[in-house]
C-alpha positions in Angstrom: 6.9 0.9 18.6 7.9 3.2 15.9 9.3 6.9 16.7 7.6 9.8 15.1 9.0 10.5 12.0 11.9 13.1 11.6 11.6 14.6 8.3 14.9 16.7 8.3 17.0 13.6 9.1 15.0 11.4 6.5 15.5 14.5 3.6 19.1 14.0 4.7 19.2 10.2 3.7 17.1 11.1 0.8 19.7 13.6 -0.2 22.8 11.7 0.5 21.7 8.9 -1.1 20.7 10.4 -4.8 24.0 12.5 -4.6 25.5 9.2 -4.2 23.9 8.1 -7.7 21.5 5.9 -6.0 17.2 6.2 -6.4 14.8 6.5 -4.1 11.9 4.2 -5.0 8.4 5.5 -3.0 6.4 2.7 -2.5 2.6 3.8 -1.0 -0.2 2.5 0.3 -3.6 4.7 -1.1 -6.5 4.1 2.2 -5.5 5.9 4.9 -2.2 6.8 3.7 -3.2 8.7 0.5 -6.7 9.0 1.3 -8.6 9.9 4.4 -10.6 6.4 5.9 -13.8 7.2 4.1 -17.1 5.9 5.7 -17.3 3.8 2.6 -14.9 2.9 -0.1 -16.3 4.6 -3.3 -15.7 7.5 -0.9 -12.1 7.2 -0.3 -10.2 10.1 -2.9 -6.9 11.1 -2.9 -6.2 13.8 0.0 -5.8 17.4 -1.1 -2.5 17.6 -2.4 -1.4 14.4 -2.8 -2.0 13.7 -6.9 -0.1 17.0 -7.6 2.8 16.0 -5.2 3.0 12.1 -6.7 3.0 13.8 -10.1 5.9 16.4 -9.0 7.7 13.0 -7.5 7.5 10.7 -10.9 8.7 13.4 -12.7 12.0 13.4 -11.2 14.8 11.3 -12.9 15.9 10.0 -9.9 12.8 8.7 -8.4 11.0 5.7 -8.7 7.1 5.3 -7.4 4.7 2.7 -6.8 1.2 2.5 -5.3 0.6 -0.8 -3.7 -3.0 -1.0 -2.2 -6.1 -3.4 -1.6 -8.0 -1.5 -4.1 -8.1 -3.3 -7.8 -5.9 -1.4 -10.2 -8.8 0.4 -11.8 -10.3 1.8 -8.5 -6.8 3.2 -8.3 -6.9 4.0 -11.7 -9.9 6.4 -11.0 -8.6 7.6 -7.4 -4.8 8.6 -9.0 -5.7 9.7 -13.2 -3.1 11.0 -14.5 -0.3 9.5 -13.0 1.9 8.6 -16.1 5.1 7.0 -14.4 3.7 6.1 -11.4 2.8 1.8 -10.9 -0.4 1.1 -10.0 -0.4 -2.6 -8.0 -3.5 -3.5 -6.7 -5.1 -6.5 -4.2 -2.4 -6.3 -2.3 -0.3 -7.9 -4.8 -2.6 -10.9 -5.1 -3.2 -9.5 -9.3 0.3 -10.8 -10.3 -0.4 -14.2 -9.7 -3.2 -13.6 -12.6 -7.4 -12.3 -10.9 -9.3 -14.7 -13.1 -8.7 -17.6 -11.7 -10.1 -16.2 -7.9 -13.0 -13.9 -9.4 -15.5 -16.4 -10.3 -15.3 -17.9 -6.1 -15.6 -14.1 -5.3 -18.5 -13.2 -7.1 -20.3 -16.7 -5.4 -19.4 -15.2 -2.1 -20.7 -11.8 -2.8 -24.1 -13.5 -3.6 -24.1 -15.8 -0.8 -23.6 -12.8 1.1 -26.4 -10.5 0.2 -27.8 -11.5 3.6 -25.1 -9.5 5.6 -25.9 -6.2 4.9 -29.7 -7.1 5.2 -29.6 -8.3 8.8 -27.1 -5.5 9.6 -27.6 -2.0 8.1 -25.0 -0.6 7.4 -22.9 -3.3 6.3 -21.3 -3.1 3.0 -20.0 -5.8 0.3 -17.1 -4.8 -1.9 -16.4 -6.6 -4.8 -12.5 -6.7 -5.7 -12.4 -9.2 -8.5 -9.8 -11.2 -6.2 -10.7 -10.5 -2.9 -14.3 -9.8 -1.0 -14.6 -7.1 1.5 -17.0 -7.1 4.3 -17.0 -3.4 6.1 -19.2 -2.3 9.1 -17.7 0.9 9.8 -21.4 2.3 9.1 -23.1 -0.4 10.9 -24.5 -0.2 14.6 -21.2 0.2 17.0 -22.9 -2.3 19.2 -23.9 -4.7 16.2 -20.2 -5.8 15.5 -19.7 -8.5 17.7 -23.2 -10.0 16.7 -22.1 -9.1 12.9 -18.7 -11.2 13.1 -19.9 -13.7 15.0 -22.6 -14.3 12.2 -20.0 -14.0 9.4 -17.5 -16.4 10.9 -20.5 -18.7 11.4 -21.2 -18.8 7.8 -17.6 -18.7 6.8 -17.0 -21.9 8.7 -20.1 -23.6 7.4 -19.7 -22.0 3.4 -16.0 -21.0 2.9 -13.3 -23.0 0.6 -10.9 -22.6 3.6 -8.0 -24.3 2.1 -8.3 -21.7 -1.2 -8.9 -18.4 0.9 -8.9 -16.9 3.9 -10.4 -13.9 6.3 -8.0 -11.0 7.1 -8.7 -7.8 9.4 -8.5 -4.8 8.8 -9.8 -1.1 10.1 -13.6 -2.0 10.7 -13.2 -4.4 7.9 -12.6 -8.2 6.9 -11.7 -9.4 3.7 -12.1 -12.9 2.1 -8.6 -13.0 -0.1 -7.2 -15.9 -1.8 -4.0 -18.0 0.0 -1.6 -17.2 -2.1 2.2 -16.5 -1.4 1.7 -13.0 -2.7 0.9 -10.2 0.3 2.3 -6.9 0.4 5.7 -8.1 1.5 6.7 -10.3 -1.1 4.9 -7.5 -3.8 7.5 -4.7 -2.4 10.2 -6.8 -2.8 9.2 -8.7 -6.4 8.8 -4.9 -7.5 12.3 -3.7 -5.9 14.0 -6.4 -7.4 12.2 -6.1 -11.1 13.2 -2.4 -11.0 16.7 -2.9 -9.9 17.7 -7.2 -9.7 18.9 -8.8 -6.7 21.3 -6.0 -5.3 18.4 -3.4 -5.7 19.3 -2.6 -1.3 22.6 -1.1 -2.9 21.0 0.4 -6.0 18.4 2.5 -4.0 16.7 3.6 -1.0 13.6 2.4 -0.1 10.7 4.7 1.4 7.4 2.4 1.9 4.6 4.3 3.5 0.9 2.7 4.9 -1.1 2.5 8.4 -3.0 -0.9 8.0 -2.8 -4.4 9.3 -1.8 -5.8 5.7 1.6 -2.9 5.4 3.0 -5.0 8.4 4.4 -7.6 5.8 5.8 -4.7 3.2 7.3 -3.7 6.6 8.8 -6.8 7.7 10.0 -7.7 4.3 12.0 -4.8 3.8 13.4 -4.4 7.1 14.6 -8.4 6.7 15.6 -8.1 3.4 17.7 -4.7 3.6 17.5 -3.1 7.6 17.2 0.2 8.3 20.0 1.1 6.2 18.5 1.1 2.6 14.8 1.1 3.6 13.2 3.2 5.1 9.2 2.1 6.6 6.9 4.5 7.7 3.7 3.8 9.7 1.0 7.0 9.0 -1.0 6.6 12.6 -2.2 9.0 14.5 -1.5 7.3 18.3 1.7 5.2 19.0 1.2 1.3 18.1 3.1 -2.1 17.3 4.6 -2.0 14.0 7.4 -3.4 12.3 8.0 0.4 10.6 11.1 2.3 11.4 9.3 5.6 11.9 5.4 6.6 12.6 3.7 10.1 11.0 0.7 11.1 12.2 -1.6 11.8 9.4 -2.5 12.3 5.5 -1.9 15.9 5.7 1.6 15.1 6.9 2.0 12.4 4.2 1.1 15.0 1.7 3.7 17.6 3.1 6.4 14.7 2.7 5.7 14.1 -0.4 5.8 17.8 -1.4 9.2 17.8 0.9 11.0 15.1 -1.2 9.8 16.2 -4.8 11.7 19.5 -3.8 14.7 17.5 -2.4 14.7 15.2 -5.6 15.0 18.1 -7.4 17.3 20.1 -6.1 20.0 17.0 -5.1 19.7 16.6 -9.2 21.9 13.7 -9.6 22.7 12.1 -13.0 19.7 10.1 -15.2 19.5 6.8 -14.0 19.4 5.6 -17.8 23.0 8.0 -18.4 24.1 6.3 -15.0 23.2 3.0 -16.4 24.8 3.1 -19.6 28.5 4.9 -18.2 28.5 2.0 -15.7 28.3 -0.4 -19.0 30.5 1.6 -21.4 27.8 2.5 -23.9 
């Protein structure tokens, strides 16, 4: 299990490390890390504090952010306006392979669905363009067994199960295509695009989320570069499995960090990684 976080010994890696001309890339989750868990997704904005510190954080010249959510890139569009340097990836990575050819199955399944939320108020169908999700967090606490019991049912009977599949998630499932693309493989495709191949020596890592689907952005990173150039953080309130190096306990706290390495960024300075980028080649 992850330890709780210490912020002064991660500002210290932080700091070291853009002294040492390398960047920190921020790579965040938005539900629950960003945001609050709203009772329903349309629900879910940005916690107090958090766009102003994300646009403090993209302004710096050393520092590199991402969000990388379920979400489509719109709804993060709407969630996070503003943010001018900051890339927006959403379905968990899934919209790189190219949406259109999984929205038409989604939008059948959101039809042949429309029973769901009938038989169990409550019960909410999100439509994701690549991905379905099923939440019950507002249904009956004593109707979810009977709920995914009767969706699993269906699923078995209705679902292309060699196209898609059913992933958990906090009082959610979501119907998402099999594709080689999950968080994991997103955090490192980006990582690499920003910086090629020997992007664990170019910068530090710092990937933040508290769900089920941050475990592969987690696992990726801490097989692809160790505890040494990344640096995964689980935002949980109690003490849980994870694959993250560290555990903080809330948004509030997420928002403070933030806050806490915009100031650090800014006072470690550091040379523009464009300047940096042209001494190294002579130009």
């Amino acid at each position: 299990m992850p330890g709780l976080l210490d912020e002064k010994l991660l500002l210290d890696r932080v700091r070291a490390a853009l002294e040492s001309d390398k960047v920190l890339s921020l790579v965040l989750d938005y539900d629950g890390t960003l945001s609050p868990i709203a009772p329903t997704p349309d629900l879910a904005v940005a916690g107090e504090g958090v766009l102003p510190a994300l646009k403090a954080l993209e302004s710096c010249a050393r520092v590199r952010t991402a969000v990388l959510s379920g979400r489509t890139r719109p709804e993060l569009e709407r969630f996070l306006p503003g943010l001018e340097n900051t890339e927006l990836i959403g379905d968990h990575g899934a919209a790189l392979e190219g949406p259109a050819r999984y929205s038409e199955c989604v939008t059948r399944y959101k039809y042949a669905l429309a029973w769901l939320p009938q038989q169990f108020p409550g019960a909410l169908i999100e439509d994701k363009e690549t991905a379905l999700g099923i939440h019950f967090r507002q249904a009956a606490p004593d109707a979810a067994p009977e709920l995914l019991a009767a969706f699993f049912d269906w699923w078995l009977a209705h679902g292309n199960l060699s196209a898609f599949q059913v992933a958990p998630g906090k009082k959610v499932l979501e119907i998402r295509p099999r594709v080689k693309t999950n968080k994991g493989t997103a955090v490192l495709g980006l990582l690499e695009r920003w910086f090629g191949s020997v992007w664990p020596v170019r910068t530090l890592a710092v990937y933040m989320g508290d769900d089920l689907t941050d475990e592969d952005a987690f696992a990726a990173l801490h097989a692809a570069a160790g505890a040494e150039h990344a640096a995964c953080i689980l935002v949980a309130e109690q003490d849980r499995t994870s694959a993250a190096h560290y555990r903080i306990p809330s948004v509030s706290r997420v928002r403070a960090l933030l806050e806490s390495l915009a100031l650090c960024a800014r006072e470690a300075g550091g040379r523009d990684p464009g300047a940096a980028d042209a001494a190294a080649s002579g130009k």
